[in-house]
PDB file of N, CA, C and O in Angstrom, chain B, residues numbered from 101:
ATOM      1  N   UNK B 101      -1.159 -12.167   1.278  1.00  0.00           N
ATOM      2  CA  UNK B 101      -0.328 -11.755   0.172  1.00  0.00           C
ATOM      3  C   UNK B 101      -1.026 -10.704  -0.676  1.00  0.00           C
ATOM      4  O   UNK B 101      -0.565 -10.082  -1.632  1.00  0.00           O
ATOM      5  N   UNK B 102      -2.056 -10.647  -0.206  1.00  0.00           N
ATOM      6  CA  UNK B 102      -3.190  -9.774  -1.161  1.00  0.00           C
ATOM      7  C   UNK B 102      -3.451  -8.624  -0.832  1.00  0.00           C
ATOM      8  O   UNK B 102      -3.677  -8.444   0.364  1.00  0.00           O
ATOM      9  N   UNK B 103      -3.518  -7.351  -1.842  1.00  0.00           N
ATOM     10  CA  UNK B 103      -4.174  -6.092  -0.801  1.00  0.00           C
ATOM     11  C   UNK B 103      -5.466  -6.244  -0.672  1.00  0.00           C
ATOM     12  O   UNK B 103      -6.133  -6.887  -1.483  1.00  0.00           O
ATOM     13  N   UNK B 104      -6.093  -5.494   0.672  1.00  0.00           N
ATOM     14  CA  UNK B 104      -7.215  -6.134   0.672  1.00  0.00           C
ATOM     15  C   UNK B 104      -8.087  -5.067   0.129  1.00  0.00           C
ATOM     16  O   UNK B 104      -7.745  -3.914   0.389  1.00  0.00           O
ATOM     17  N   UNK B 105      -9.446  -5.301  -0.775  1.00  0.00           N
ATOM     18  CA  UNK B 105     -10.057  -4.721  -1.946  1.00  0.00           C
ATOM     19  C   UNK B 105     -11.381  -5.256  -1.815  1.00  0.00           C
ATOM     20  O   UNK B 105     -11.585  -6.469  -1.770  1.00  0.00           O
ATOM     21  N   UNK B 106     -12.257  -4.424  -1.753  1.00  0.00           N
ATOM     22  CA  UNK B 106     -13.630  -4.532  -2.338  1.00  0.00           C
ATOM     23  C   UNK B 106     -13.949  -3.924  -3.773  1.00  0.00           C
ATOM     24  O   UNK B 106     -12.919  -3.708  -4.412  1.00  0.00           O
ATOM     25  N   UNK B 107     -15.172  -3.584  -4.457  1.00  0.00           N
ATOM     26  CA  UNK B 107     -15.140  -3.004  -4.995  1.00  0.00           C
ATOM     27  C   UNK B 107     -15.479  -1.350  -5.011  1.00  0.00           C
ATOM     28  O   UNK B 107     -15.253  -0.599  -5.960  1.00  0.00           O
ATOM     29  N   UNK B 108     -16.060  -0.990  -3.754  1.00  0.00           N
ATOM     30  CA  UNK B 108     -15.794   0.009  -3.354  1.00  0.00           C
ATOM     31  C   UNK B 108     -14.411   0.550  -3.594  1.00  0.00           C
ATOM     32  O   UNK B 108     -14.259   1.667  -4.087  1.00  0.00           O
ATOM     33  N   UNK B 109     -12.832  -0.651  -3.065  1.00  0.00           N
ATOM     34  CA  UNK B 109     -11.714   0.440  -2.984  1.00  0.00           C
ATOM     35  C   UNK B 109     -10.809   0.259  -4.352  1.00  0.00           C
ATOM     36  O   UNK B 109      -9.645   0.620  -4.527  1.00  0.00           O
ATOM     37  N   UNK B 110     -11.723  -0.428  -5.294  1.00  0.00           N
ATOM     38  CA  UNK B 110     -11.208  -0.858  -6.718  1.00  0.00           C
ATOM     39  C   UNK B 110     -11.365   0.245  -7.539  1.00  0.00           C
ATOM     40  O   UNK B 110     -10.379   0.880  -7.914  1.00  0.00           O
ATOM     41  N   UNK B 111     -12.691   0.601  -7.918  1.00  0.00           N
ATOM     42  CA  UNK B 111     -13.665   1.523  -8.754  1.00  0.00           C
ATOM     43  C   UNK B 111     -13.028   2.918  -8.724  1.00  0.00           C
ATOM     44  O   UNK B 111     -12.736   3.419  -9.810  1.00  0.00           O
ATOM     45  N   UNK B 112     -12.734   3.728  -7.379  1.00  0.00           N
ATOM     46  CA  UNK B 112     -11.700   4.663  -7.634  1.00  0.00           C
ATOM     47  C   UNK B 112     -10.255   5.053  -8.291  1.00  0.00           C
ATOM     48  O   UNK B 112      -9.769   5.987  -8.930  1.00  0.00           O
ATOM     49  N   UNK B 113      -9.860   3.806  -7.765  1.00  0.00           N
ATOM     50  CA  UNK B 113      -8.233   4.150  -8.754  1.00  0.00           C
ATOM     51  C   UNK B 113      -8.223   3.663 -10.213  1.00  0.00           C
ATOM     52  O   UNK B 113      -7.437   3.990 -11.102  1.00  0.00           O
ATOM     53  N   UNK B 114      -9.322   2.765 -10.274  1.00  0.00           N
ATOM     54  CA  UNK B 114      -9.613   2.091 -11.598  1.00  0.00           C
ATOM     55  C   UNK B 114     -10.075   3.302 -12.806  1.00  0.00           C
ATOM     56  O   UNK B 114      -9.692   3.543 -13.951  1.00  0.00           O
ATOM     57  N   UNK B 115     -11.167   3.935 -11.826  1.00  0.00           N
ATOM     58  CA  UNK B 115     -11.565   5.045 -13.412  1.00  0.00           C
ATOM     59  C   UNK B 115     -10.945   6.108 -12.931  1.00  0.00           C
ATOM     60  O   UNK B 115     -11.595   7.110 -13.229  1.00  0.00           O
ATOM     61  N   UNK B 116     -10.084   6.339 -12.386  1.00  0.00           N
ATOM     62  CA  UNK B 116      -9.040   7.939 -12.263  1.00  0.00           C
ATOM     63  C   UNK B 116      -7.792   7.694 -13.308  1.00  0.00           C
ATOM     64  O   UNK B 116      -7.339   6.568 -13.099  1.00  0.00           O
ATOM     65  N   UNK B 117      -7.221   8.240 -14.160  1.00  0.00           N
ATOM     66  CA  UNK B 117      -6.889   8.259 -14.708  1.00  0.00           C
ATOM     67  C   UNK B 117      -4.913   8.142 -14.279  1.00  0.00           C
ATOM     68  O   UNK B 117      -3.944   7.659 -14.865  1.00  0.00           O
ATOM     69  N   UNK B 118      -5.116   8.867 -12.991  1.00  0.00           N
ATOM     70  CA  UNK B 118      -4.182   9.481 -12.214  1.00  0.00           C
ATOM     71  C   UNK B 118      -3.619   8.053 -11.124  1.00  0.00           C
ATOM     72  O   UNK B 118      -2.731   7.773 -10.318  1.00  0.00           O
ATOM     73  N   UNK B 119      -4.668   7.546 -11.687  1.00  0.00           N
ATOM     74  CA  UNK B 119      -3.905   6.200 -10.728  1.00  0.00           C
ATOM     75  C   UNK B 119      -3.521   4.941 -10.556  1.00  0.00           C
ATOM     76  O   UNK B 119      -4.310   4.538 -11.411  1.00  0.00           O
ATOM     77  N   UNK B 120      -3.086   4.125 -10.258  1.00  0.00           N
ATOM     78  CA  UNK B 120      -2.368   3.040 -10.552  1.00  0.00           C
ATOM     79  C   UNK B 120      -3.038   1.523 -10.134  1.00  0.00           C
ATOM     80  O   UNK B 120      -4.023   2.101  -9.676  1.00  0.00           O
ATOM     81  N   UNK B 121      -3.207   0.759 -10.008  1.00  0.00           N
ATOM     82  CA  UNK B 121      -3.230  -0.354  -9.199  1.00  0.00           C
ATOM     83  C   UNK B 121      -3.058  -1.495  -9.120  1.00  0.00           C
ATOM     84  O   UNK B 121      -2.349  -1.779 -10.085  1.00  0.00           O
ATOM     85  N   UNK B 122      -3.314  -2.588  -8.419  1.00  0.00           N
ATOM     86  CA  UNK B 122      -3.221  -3.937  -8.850  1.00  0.00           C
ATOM     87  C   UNK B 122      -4.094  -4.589  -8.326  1.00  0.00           C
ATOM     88  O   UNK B 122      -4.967  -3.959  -7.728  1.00  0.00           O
ATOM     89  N   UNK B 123      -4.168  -6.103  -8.366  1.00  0.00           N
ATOM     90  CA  UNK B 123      -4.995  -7.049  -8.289  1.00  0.00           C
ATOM     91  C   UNK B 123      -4.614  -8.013  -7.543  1.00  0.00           C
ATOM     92  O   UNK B 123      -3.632  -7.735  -6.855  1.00  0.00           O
ATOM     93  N   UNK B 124      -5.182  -9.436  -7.378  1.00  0.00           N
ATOM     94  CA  UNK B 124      -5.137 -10.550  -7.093  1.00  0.00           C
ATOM     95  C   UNK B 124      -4.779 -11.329  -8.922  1.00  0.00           C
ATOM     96  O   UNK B 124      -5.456 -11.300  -9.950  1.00  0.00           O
ATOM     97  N   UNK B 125      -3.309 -12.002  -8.582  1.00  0.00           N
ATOM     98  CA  UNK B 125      -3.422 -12.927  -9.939  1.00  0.00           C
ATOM     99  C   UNK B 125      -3.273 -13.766  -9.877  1.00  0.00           C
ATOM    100  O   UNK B 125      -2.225 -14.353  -9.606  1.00  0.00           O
ATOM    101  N   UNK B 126      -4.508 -14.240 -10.158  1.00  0.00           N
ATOM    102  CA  UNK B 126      -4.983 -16.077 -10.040  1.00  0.00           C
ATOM    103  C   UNK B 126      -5.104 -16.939 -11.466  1.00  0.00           C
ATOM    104  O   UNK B 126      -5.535 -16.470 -12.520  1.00  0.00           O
ATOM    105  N   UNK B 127      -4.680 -18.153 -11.286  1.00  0.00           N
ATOM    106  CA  UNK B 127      -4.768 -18.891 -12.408  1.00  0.00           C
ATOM    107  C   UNK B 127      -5.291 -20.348 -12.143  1.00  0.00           C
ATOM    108  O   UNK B 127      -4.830 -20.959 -11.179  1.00  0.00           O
ATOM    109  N   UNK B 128      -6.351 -21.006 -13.055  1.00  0.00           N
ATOM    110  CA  UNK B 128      -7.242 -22.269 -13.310  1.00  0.00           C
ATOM    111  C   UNK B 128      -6.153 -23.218 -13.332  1.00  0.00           C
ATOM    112  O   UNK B 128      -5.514 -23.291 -14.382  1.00  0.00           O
ATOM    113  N   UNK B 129      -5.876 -23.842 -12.514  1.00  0.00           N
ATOM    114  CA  UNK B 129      -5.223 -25.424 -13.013  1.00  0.00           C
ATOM    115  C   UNK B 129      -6.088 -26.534 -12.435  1.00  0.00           C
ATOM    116  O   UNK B 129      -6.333 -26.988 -11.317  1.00  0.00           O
ATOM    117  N   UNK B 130      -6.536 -26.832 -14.039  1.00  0.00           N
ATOM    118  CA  UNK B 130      -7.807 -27.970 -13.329  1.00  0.00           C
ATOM    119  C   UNK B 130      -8.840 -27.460 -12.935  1.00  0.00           C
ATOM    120  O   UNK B 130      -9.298 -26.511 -13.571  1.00  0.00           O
ATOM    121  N   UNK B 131      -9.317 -27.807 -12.099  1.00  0.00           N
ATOM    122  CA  UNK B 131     -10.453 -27.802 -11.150  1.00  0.00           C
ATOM    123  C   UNK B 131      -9.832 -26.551  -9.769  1.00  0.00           C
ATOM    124  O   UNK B 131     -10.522 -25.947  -8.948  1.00  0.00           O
ATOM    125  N   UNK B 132      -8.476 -26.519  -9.942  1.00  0.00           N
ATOM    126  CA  UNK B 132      -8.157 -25.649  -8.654  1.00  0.00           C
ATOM    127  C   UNK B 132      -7.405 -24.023  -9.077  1.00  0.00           C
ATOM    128  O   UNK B 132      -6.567 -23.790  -9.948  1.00  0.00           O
ATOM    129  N   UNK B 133      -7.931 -23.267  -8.303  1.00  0.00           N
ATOM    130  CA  UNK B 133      -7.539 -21.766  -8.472  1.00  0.00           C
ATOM    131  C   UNK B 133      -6.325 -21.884  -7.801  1.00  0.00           C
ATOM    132  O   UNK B 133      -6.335 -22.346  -6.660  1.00  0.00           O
ATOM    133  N   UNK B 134      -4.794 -21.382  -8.569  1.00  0.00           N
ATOM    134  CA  UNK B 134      -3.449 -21.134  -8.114  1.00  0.00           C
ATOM    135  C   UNK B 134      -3.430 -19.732  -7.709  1.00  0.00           C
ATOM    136  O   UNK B 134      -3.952 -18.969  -8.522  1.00  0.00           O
ATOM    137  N   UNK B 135      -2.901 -19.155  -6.535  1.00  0.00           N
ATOM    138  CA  UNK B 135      -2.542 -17.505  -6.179  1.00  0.00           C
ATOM    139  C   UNK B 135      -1.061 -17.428  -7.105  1.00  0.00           C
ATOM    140  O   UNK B 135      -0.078 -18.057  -6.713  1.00  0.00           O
ATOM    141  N   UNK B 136      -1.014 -16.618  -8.330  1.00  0.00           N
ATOM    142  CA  UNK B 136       0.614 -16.564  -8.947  1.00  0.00           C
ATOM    143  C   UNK B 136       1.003 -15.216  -8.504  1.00  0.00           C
ATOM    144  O   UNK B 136       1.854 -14.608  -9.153  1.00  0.00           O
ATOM    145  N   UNK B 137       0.365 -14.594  -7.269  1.00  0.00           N
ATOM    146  CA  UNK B 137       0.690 -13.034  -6.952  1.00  0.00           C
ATOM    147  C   UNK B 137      -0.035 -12.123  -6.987  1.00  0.00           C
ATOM    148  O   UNK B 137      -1.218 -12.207  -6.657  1.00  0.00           O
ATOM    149  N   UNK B 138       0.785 -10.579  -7.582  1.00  0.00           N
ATOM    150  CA  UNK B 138      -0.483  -9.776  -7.843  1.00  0.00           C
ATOM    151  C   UNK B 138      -0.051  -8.953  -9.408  1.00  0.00           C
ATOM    152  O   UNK B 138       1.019  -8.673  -9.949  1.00  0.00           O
ATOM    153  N   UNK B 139      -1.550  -8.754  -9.770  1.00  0.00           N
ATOM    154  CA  UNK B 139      -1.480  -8.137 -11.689  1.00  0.00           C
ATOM    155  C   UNK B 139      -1.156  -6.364 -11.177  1.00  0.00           C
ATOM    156  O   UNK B 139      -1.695  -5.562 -10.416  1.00  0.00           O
ATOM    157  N   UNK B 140      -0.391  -6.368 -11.769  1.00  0.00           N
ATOM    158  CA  UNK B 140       0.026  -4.642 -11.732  1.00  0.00           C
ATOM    159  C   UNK B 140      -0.435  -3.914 -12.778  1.00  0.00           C
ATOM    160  O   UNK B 140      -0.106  -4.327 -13.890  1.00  0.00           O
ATOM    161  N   UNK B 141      -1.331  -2.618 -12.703  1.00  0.00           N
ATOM    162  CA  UNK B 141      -1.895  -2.266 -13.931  1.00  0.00           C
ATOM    163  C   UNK B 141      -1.879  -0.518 -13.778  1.00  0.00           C
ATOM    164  O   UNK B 141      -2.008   0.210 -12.794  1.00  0.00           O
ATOM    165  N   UNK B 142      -1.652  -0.224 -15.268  1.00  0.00           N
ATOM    166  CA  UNK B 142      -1.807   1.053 -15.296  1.00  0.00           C
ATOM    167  C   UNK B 142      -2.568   1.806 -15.972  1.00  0.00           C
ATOM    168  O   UNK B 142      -2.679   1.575 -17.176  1.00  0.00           O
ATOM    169  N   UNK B 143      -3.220   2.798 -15.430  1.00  0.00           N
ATOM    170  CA  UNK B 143      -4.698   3.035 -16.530  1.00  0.00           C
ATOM    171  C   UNK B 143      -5.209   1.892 -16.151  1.00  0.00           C
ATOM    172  O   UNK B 143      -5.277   1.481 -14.993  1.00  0.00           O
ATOM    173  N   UNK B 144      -5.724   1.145 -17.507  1.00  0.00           N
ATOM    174  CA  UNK B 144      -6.873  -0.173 -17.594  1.00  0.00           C
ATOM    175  C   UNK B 144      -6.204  -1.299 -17.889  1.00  0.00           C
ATOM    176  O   UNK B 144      -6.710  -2.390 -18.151  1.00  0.00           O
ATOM    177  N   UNK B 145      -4.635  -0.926 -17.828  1.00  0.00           N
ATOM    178  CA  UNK B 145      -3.899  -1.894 -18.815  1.00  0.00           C
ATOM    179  C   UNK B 145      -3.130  -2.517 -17.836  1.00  0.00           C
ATOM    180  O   UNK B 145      -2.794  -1.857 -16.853  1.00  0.00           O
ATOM    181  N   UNK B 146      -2.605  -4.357 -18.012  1.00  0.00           N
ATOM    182  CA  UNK B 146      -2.337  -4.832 -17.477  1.00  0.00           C
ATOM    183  C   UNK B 146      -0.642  -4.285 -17.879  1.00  0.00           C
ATOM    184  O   UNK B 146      -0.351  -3.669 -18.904  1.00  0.00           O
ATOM    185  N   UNK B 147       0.165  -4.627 -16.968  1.00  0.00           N
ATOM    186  CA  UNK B 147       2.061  -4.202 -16.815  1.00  0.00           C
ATOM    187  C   UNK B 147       3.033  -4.979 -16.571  1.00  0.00           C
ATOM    188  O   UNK B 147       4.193  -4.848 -16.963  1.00  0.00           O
ATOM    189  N   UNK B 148       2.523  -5.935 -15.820  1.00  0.00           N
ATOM    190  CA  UNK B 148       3.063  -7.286 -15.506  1.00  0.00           C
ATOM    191  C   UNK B 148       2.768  -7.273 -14.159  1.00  0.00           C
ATOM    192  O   UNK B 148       1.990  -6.425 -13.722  1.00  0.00           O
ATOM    193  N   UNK B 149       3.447  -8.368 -13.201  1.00  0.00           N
ATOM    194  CA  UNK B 149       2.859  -9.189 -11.962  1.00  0.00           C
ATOM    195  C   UNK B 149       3.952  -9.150 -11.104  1.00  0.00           C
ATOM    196  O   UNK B 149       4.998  -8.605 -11.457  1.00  0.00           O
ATOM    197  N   UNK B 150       3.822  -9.667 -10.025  1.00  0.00           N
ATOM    198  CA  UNK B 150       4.875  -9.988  -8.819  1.00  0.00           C
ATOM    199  C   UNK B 150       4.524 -10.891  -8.623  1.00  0.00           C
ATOM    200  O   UNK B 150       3.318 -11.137  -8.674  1.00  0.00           O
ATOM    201  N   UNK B 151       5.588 -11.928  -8.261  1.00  0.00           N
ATOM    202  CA  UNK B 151       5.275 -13.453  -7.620  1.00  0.00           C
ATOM    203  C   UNK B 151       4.624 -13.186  -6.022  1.00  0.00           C
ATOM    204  O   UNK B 151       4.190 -12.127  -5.569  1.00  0.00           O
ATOM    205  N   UNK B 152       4.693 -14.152  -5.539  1.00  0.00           N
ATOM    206  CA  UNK B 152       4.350 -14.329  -4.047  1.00  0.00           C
ATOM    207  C   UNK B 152       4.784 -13.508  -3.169  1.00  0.00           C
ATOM    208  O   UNK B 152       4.203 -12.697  -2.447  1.00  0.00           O
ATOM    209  N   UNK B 153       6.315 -13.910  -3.350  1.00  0.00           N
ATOM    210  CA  UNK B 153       6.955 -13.169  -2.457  1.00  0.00           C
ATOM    211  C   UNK B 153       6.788 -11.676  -2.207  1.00  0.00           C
ATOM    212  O   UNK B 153       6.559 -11.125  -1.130  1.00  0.00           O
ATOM    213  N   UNK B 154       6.983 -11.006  -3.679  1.00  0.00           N
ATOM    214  CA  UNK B 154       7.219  -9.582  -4.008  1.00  0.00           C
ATOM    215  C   UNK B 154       6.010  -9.261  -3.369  1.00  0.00           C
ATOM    216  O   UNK B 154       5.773  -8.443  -2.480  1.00  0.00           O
ATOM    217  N   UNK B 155       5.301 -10.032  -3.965  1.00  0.00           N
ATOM    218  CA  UNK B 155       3.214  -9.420  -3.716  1.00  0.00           C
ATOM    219  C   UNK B 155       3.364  -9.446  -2.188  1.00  0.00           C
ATOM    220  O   UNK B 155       2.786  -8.389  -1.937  1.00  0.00           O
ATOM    221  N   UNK B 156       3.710  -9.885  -1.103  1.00  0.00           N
ATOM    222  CA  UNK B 156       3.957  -9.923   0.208  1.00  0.00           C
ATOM    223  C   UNK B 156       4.493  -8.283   0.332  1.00  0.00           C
ATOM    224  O   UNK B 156       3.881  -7.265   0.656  1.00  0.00           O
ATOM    225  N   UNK B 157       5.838  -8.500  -0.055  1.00  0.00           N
ATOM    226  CA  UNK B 157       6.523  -7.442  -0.074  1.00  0.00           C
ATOM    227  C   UNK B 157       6.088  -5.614  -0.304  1.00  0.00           C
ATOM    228  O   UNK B 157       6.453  -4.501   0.075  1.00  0.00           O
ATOM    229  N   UNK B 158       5.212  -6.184  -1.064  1.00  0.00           N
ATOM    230  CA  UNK B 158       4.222  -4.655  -1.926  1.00  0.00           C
ATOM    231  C   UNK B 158       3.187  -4.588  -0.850  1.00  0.00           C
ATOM    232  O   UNK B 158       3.059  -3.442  -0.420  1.00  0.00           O
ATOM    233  N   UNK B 159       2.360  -5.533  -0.253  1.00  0.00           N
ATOM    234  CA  UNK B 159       1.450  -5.236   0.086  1.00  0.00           C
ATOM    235  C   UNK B 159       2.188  -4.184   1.676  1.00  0.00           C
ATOM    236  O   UNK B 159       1.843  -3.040   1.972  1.00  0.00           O
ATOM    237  N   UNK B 160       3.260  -5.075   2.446  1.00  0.00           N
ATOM    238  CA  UNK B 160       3.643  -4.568   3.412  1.00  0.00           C
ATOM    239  C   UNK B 160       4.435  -2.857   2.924  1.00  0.00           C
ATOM    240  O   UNK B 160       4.779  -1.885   3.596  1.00  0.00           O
ATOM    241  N   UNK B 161       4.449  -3.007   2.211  1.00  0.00           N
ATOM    242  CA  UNK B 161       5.545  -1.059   1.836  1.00  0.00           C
ATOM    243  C   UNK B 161       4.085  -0.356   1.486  1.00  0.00           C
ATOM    244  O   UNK B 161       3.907   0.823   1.794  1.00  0.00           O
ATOM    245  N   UNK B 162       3.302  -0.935   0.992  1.00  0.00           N
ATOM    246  CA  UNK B 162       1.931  -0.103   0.697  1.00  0.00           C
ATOM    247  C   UNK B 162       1.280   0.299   2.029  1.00  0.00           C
ATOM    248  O   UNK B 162       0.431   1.163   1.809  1.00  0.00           O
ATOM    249  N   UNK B 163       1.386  -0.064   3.534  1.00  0.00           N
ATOM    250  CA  UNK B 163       0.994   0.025   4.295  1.00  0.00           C
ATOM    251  C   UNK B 163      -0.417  -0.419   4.536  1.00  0.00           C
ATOM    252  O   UNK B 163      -1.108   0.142   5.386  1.00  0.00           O
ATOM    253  N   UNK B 164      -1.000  -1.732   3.573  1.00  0.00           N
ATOM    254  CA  UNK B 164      -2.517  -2.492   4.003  1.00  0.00           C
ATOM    255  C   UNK B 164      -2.069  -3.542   4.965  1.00  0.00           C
ATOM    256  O   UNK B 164      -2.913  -4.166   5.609  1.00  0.00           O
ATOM    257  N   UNK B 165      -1.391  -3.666   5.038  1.00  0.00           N
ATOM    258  CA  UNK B 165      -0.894  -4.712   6.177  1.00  0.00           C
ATOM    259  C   UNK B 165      -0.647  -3.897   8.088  1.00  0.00           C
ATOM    260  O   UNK B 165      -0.451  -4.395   9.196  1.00  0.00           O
ATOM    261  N   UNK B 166      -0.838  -2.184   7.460  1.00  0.00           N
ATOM    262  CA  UNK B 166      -0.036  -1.818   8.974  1.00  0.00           C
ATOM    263  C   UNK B 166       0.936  -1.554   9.566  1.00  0.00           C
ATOM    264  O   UNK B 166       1.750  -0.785   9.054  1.00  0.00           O
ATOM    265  N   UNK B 167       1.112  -1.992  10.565  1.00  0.00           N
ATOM    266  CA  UNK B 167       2.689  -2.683  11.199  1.00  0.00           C
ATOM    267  C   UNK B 167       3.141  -3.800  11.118  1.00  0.00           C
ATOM    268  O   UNK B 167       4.308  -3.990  11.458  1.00  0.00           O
ATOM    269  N   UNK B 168       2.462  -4.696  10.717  1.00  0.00           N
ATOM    270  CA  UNK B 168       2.379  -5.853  11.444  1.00  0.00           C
ATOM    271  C   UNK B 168       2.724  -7.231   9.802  1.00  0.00           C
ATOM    272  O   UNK B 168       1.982  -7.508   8.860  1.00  0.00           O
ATOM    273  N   UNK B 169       3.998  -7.696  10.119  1.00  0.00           N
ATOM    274  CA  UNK B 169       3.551  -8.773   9.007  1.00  0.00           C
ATOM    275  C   UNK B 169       4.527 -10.262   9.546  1.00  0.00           C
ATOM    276  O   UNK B 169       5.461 -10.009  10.308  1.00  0.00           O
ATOM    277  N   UNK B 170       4.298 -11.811   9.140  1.00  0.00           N
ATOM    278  CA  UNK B 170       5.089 -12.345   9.301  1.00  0.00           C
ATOM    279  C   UNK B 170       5.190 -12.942   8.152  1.00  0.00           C
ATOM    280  O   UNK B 170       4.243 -13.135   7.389  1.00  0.00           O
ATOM    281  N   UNK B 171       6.658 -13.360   7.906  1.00  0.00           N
ATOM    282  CA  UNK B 171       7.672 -13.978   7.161  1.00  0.00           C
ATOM    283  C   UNK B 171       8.409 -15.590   7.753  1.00  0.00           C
ATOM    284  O   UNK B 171       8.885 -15.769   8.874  1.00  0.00           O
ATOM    285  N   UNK B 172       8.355 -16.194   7.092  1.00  0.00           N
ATOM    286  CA  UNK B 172       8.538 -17.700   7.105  1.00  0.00           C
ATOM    287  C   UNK B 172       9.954 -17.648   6.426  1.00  0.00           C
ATOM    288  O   UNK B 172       9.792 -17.069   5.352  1.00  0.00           O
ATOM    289  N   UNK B 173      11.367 -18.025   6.594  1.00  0.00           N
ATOM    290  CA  UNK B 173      11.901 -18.533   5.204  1.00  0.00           C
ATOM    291  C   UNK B 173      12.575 -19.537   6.045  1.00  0.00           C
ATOM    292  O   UNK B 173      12.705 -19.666   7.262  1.00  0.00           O
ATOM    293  N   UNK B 174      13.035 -20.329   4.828  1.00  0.00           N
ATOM    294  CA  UNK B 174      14.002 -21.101   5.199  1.00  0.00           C
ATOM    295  C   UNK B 174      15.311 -21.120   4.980  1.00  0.00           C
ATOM    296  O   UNK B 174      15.688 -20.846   3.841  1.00  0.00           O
ATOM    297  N   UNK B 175      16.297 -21.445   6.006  1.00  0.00           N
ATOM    298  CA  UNK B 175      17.527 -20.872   6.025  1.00  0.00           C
ATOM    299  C   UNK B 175      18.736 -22.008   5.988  1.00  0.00           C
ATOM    300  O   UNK B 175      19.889 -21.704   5.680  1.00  0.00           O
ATOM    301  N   UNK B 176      18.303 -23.435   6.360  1.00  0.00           N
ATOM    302  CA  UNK B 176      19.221 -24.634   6.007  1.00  0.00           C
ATOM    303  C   UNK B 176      18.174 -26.052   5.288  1.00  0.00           C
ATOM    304  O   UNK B 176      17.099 -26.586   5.563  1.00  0.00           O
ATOM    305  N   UNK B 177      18.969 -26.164   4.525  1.00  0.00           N
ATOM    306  CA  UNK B 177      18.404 -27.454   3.308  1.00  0.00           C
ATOM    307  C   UNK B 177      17.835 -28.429   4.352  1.00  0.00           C
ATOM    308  O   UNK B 177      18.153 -29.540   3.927  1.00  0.00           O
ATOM    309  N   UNK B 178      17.321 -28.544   5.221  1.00  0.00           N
ATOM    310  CA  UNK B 178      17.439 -29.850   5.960  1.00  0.00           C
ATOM    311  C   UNK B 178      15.634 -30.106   5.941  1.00  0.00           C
ATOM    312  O   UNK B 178      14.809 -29.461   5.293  1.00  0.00           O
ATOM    313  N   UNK B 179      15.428 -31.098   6.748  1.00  0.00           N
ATOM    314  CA  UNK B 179      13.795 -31.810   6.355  1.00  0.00           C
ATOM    315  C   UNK B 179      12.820 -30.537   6.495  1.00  0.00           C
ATOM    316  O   UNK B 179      13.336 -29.461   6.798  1.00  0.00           O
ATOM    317  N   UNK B 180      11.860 -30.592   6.350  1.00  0.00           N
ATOM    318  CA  UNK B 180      10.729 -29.325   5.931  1.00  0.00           C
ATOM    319  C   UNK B 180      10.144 -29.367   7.710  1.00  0.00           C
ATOM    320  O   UNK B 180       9.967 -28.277   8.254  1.00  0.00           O
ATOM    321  N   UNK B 181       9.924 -30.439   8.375  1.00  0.00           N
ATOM    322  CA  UNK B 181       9.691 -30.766   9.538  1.00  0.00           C
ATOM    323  C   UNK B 181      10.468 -30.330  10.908  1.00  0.00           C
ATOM    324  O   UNK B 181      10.048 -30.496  12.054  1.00  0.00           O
ATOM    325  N   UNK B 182      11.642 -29.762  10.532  1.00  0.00           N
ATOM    326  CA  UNK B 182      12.838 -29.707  11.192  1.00  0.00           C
ATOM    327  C   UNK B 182      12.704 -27.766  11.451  1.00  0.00           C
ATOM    328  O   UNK B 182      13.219 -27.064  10.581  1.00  0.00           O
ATOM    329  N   UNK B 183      12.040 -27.112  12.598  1.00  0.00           N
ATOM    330  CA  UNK B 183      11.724 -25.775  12.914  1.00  0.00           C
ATOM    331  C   UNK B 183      13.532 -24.966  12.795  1.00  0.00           C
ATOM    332  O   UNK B 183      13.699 -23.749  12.719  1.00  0.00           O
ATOM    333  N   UNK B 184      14.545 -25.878  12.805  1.00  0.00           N
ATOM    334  CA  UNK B 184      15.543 -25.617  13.033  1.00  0.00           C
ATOM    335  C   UNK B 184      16.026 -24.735  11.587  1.00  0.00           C
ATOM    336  O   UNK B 184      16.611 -23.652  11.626  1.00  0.00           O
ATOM    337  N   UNK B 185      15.785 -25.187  10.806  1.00  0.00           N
ATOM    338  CA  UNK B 185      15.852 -24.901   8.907  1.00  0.00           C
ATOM    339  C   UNK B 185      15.328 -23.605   8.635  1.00  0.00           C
ATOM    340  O   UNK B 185      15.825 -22.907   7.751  1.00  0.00           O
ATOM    341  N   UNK B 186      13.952 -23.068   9.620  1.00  0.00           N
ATOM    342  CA  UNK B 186      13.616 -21.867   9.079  1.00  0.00           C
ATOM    343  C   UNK B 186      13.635 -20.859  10.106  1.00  0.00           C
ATOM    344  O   UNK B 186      13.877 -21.168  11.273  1.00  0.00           O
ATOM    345  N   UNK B 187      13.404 -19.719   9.766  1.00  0.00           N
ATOM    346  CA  UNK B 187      13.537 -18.315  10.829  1.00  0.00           C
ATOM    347  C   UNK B 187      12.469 -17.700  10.189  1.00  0.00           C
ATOM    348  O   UNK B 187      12.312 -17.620   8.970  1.00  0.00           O
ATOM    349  N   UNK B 188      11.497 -17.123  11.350  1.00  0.00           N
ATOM    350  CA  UNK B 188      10.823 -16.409  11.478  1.00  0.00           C
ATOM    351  C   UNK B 188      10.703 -14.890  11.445  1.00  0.00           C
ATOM    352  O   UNK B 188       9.620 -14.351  11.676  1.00  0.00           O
TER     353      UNK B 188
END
């Protein structure tokens, strides 16, 4: 769900003025780190976020993903166990 980032490919768009980026946005519950998406920022300044999904969505139109992505949903209410409920 994440673009993938070192700080090597952070540090450039971060101090260019000219450019945009985002993050990993994670949040503390408890003792455990939640993924809530990704932080969208402009300049230095945070802009708001994308949930899961979207952050999927961004990473694949950004082209860090490639060609290549898969998608899970589910398509009838029925048991979570049941392969029949979701499409690939």
């Amino acid at each position: 769900m994440f673009p993938e980032m070192t700080l090597e490919t952070l540090l450039p768009p971060m101090l260019d003025p000219g450019q945009d980026f985002a993050l990993p946005y994670l949040s503390k519950e408890e003792e455990d780190v939640i993924a809530r998406g990704i932080a969208l920022f402009h300049g230095q300044r945070f802009t708001g976020s994308l949930d899961t999904e979207q952050g999927a969505l961004y990473v694949l139109m950004t082209g860090k993903w490639k060609k290549t992505a898969r998608f899970v949903e589910r398509i009838h209410s029925g048991p979570v166990g049941d392969a029949q409920n979701f499409i690939t």
